[in-house]
SEVEXNU-946406 format. One record per residue (C-alpha): z, y, x; residue in three letters; residue number from 1. Coordinates in nm, 2 decimals, decimal comma, m for minus. Layout:
BEGIN
Z:Y:X:ala:NUM
...
This chain:
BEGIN
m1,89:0,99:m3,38:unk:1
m2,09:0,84:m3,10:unk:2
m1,97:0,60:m2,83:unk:3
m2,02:0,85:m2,57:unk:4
m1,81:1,08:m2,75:unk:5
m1,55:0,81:m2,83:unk:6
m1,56:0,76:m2,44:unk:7
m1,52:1,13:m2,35:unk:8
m1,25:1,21:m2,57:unk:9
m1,07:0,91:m2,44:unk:10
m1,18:1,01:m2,08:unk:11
m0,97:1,35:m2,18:unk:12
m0,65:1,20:m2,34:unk:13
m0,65:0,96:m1,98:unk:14
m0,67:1,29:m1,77:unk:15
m0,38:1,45:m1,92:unk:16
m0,15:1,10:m1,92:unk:17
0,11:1,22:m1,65:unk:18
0,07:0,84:m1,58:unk:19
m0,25:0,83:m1,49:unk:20
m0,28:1,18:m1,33:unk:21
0,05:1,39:m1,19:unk:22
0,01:1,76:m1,22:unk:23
m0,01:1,80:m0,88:unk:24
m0,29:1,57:m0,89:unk:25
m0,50:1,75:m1,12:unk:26
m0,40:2,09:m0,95:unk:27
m0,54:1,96:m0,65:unk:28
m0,87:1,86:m0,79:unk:29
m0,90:2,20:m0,95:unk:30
m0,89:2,33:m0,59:unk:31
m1,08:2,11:m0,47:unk:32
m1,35:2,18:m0,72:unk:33
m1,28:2,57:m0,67:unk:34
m1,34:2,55:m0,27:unk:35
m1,62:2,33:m0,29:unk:36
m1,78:2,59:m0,52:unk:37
m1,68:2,89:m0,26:unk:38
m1,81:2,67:0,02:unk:39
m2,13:2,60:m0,09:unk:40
m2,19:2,90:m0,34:unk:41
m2,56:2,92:m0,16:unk:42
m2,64:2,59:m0,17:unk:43
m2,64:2,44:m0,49:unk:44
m2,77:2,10:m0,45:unk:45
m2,50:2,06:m0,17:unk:46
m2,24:2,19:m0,47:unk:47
m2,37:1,99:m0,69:unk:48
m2,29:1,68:m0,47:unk:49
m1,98:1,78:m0,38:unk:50
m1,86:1,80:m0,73:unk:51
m2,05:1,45:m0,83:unk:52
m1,86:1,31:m0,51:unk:53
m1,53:1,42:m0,65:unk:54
m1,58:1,36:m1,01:unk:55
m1,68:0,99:m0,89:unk:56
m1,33:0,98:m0,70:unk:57
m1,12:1,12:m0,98:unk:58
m1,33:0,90:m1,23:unk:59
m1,20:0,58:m1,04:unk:60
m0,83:0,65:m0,99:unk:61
m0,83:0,71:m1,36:unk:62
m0,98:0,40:m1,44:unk:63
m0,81:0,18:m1,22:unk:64
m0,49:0,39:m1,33:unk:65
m0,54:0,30:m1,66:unk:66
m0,57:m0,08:m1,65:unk:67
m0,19:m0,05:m1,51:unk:68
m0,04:0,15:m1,74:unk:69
m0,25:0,09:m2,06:unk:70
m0,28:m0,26:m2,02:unk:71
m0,67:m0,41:m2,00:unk:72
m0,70:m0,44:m2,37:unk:73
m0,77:m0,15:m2,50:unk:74
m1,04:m0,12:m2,20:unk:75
m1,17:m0,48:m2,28:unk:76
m1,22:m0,35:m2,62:unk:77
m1,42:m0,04:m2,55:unk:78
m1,61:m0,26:m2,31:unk:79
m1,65:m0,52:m2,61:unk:80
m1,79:m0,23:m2,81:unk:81
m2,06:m0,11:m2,56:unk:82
m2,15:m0,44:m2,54:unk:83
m2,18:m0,46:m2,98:unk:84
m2,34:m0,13:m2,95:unk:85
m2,60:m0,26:m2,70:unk:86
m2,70:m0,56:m2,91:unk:87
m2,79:m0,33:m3,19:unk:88
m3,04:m0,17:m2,98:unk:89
m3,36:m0,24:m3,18:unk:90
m3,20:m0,04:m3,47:unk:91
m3,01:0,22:m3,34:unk:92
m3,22:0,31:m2,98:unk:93
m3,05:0,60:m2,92:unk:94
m2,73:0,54:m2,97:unk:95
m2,71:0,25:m2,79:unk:96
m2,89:0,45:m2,47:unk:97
m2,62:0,69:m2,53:unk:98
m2,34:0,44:m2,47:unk:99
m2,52:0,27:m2,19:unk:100
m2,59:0,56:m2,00:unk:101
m2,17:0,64:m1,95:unk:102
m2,05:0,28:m2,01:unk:103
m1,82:0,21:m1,68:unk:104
m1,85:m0,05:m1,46:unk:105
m1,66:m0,35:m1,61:unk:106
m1,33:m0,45:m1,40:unk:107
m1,20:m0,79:m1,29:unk:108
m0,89:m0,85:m1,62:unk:109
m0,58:m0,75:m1,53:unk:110
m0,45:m0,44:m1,41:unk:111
m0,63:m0,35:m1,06:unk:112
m0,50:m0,14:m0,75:unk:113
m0,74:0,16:m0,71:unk:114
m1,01:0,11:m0,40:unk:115
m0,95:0,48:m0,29:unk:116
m0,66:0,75:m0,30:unk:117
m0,74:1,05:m0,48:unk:118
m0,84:1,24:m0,13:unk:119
m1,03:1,54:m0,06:unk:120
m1,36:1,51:0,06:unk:121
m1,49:1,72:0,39:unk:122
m1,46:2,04:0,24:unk:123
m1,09:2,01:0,19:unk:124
m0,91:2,28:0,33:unk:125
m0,58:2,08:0,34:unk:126
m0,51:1,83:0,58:unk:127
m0,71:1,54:0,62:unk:128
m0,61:1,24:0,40:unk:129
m0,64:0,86:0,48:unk:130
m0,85:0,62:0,32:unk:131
m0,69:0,36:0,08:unk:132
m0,80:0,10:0,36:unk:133
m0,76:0,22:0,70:unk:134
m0,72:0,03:0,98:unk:135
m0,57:0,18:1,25:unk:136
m0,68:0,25:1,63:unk:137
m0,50:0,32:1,92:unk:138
m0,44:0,70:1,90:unk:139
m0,49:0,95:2,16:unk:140
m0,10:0,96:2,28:unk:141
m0,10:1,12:2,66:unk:142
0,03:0,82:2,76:unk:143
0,25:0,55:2,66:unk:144
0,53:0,59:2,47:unk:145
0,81:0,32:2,53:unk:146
0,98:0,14:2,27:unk:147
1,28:0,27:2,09:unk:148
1,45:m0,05:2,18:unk:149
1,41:m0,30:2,46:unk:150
1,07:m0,44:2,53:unk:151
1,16:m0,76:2,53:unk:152
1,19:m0,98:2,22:unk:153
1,50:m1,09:2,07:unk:154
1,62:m1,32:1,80:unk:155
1,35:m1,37:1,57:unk:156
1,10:m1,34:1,87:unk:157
1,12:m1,67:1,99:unk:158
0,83:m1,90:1,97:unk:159
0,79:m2,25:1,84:unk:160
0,38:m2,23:1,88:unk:161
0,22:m2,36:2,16:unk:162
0,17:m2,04:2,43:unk:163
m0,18:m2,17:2,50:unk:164
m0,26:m2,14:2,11:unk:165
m0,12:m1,75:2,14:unk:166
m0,34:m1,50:2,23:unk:167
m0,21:m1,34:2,55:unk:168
m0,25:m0,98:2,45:unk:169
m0,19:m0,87:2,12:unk:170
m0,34:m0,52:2,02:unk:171
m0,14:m0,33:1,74:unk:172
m0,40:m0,28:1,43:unk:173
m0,25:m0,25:1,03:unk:174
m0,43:m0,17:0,72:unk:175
m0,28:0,15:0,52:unk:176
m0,32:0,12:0,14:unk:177
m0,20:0,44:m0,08:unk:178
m0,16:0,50:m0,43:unk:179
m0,10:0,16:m0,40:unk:180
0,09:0,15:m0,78:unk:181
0,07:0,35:m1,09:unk:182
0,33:0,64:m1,09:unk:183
0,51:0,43:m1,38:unk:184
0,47:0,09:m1,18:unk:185
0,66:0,36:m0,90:unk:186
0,92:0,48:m1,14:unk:187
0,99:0,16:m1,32:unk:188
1,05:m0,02:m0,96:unk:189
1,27:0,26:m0,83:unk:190
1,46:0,27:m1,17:unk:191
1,53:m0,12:m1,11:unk:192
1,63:m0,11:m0,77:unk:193
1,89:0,20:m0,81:unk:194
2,06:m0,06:m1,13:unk:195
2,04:m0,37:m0,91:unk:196
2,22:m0,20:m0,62:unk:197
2,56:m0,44:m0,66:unk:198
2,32:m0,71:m0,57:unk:199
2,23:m0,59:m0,25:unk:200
2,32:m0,81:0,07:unk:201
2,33:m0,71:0,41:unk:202
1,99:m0,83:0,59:unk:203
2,01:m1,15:0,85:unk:204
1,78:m1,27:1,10:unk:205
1,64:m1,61:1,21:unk:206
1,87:m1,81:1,49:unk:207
1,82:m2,04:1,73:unk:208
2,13:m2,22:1,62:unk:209
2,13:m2,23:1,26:unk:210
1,89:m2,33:1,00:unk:211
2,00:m2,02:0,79:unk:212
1,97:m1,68:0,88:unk:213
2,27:m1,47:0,99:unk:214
2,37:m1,15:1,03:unk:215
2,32:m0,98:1,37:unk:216
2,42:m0,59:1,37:unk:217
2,26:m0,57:1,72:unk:218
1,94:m0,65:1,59:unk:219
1,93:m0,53:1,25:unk:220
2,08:m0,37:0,99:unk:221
1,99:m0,29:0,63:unk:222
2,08:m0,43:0,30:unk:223
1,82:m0,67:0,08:unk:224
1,75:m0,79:m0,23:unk:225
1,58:m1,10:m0,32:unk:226
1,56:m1,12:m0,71:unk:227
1,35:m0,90:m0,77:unk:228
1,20:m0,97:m1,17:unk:229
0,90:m0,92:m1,33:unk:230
0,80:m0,66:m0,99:unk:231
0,77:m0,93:m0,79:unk:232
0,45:m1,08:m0,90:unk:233
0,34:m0,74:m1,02:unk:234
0,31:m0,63:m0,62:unk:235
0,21:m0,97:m0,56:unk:236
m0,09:m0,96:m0,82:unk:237
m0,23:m0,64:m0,66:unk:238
m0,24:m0,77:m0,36:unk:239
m0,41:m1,05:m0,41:unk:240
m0,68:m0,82:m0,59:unk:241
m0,70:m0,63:m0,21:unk:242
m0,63:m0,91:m0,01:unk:243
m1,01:m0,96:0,05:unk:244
m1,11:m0,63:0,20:unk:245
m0,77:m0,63:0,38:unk:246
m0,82:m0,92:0,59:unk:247
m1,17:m0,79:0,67:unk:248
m1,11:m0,52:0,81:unk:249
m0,80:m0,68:0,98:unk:250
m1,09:m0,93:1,11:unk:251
m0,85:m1,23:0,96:unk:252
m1,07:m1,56:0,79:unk:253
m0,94:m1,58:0,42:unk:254
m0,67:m1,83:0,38:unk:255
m0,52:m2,00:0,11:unk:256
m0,21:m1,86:0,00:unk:257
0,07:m2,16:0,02:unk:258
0,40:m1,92:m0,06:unk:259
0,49:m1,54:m0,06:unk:260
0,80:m1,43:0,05:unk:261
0,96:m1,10:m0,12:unk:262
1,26:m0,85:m0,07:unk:263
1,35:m0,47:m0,16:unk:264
1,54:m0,37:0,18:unk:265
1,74:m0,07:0,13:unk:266
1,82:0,13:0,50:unk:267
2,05:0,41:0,50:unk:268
2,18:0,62:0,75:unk:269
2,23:0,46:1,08:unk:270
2,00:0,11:0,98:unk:271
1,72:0,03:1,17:unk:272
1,57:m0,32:1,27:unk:273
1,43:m0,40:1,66:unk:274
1,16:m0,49:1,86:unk:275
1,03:m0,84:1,71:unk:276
0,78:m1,06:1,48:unk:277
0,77:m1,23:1,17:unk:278
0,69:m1,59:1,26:unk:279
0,84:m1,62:1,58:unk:280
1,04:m1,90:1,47:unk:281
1,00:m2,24:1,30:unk:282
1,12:m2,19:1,04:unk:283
0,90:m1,86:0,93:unk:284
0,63:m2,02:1,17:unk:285
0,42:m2,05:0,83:unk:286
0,40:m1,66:0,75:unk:287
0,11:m1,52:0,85:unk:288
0,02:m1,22:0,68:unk:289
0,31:m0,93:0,66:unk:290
0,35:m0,68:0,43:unk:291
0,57:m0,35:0,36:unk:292
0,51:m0,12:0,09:unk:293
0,71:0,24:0,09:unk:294
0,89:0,39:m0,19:unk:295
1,15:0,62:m0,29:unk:296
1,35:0,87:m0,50:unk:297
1,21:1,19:m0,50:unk:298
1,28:1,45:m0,35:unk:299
1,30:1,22:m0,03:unk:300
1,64:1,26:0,11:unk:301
1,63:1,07:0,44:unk:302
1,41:1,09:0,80:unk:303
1,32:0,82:1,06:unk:304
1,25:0,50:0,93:unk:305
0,91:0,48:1,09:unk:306
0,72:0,15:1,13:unk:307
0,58:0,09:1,45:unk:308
0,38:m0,14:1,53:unk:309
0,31:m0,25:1,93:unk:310
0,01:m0,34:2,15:unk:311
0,18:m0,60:2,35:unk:312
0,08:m0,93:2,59:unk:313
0,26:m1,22:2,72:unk:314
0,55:m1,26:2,96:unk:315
0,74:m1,56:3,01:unk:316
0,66:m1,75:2,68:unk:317
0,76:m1,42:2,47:unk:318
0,58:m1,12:2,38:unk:319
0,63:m0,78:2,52:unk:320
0,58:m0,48:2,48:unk:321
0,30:m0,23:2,66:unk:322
0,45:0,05:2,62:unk:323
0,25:0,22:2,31:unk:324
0,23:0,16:1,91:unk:325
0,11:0,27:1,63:unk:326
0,37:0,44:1,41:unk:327
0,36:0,44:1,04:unk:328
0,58:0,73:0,86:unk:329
0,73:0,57:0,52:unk:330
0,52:0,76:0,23:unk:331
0,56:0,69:m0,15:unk:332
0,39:0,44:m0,29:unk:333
0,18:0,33:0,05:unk:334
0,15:m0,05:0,13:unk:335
0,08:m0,14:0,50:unk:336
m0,05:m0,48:0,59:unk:337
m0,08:m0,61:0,97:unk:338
m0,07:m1,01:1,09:unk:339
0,28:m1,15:1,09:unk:340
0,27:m1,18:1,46:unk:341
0,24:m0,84:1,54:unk:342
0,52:m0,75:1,76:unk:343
0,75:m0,43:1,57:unk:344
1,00:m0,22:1,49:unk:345
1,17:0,01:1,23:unk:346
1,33:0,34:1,39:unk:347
1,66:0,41:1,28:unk:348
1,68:0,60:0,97:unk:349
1,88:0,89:0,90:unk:350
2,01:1,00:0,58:unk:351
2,31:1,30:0,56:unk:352
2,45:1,21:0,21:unk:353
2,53:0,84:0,29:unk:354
2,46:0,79:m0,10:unk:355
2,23:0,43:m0,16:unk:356
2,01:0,62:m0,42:unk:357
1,86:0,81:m0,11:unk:358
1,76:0,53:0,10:unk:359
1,42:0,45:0,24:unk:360
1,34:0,17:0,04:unk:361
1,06:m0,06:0,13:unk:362
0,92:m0,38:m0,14:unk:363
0,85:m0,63:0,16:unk:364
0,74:m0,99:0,28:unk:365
0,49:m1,23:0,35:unk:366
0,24:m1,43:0,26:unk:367
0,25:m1,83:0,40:unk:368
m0,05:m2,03:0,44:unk:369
């Protein structure tokens, strides 16, 4: 049996690994591939990139897929093999050509995040996807939209940072990642969370007047979780493989990473969390790079819970807002990153059954510098 079909039949087993590919997944590329073929019936050079652009997209989900769930060994091995197979070149030619011509593109080790959702090109007839890094723009509202709570910060909102050192207005902008784990990394996480619920606290915020947080039902409310095991560096791995084109197209300078903060938050019906920033404060003055990352049990069971994040300037030392936002809907498994202090909110979330299982649950925190 030759390398290249070693690689194809393992290429096969991969893309019918529920892990690695869901069946909605792969019913969605057969459409894909079955419009793209009725679109461009008459053309078949256009066809025949269509299909090589989707094959390409499939192809990389599944291997990036497969480092998280299979572990980089066995990869590192077939790698290790290509690279045996090459060395015996002058005797086998042909073989080794073989193998070289479908050899994949050797990963960083470890598991990796994939660069790009598995999206639909243009000739999708669903509705348009978002990139795995998308960084978002102020969109074409008929006007602005004003804050679900008051526009002035509270709380956590306060600064200890010089106001000349603050830029006086503050545009919203966020980078979207999706597909962000593997649907076993999603499972496993949820599975954890729904058996650590007794551990769950209700959420505090920074005061003025204490050097702990406290809990401030005005302000917030939710319930957190701060052990969270092996999951922890997991999400913190990934993003440190992503953390590069993030902060580029966030236009950030790369930092060294001095601490990471971490929590599940669990919001049920009723829980929301206003108007404010992430290192408002001295003693979260060191955070500078927030993230939130979406998940929950399926079918979703709750509404609201949106992110939004607020273009907003300087009054009086503090930041308010300008009236408009961004707003991020919570989807499964989608990280958001933005700068920590990006002034915003969490709508509040509603959820009929009451039950904890059916919260929106988010895997959140920061990275210090």
């Amino acid at each position: 049996m030759t390398a290249k079909q070693i690689l194809d039949s393992f290429s096969e087993t991969l893309m019918q690994d529920e892990r690695i590919l869901s069946a909605r997944e792969r019913e969605l590329v057969s459409s894909l591939l079955h419009h793209a073929d009725t679109a461009t019936q008459k053309d078949r050079e256009t066809r025949e990139a269509v299909r090589a652009a989707i094959a390409s997209a499939v192809g990389e989900t599944v291997a990036q897929r497969a480092f998280s769930v299979l572990g980089s060994s066995i990869v590192e091995r077939i790698l290790a093999g290509g690279a045996a197979a090459q060395s015996e070149k002058g005797a086998h030619g042909e073989a080794a050509y073989e193998y070289q011509a479908v050899k994949p593109t050797p990963a960083a080790p470890g598991p990796q995040p994939p660069s790009k959702p598995l999206r639909a090109p243009a000739v999708t007839p669903p509705g348009p996807q978002p990139p795995s890094v998308q960084p978002l723009k102020t969109p074409p509202a008929p006007g602005p939209q004003p804050p679900s709570a008051s526009v002035k910060t509270t709380v956590v909102s306060h600064s200890a940072v010089a106001v000349a050192e603050r830029p006086r207005n503050l545009p919203a902008q966020c980078v979207v990642l999706d597909e962000f784990l593997s649907p076993q990394e999603v499972e496993d996480l949820t599975r954890f969370t729904l058996e650590h619920k007794a551990e769950f606290a209700a959420s505090e915020v920074v005061s003025l007047t204490s050097d702990r947080g406290v809990v401030n039902d005005d302000h917030r409310r939710s319930r957190v979780l701060t052990n969270l095991g092996t999951h922890e560096e997991l999400v913190l791995e990934r993003i440190r493989t992503v953390l590069p084109e993030v902060l580029e197209k966030l236009g950030m300078e790369p930092f060294a990473i001095a601490g990471a903060e971490t929590q599940v938050t669990a919001s049920n019906d009723g829980d929301f969390f206003h108007f404010h920033s992430d290192n408002g404060d001295v003693q979260v003055a060191s955070r500078h790079l927030t993230f939130v990352y979406f998940f929950h049990r399926e079918p979703r069971k709750f509404e609201g819970g949106e992110l939004r994040i607020h273009d907003s300037h300087l009054e009086d030392g503090s930041y308010v807002s300008d009236g408009s936002y961004q707003t991020i809907v919570p989807r499964q498994n989608q990280i958001v990153f933005f700068p920590c202090e990006m002034m915003h909110e969490i709508t509040p979330v509603q959820c009929g059954s009451g039950e904890f299982a059916d919260s929106r649950f988010t895997l959140n925190g920061w990275l210090r510098r």
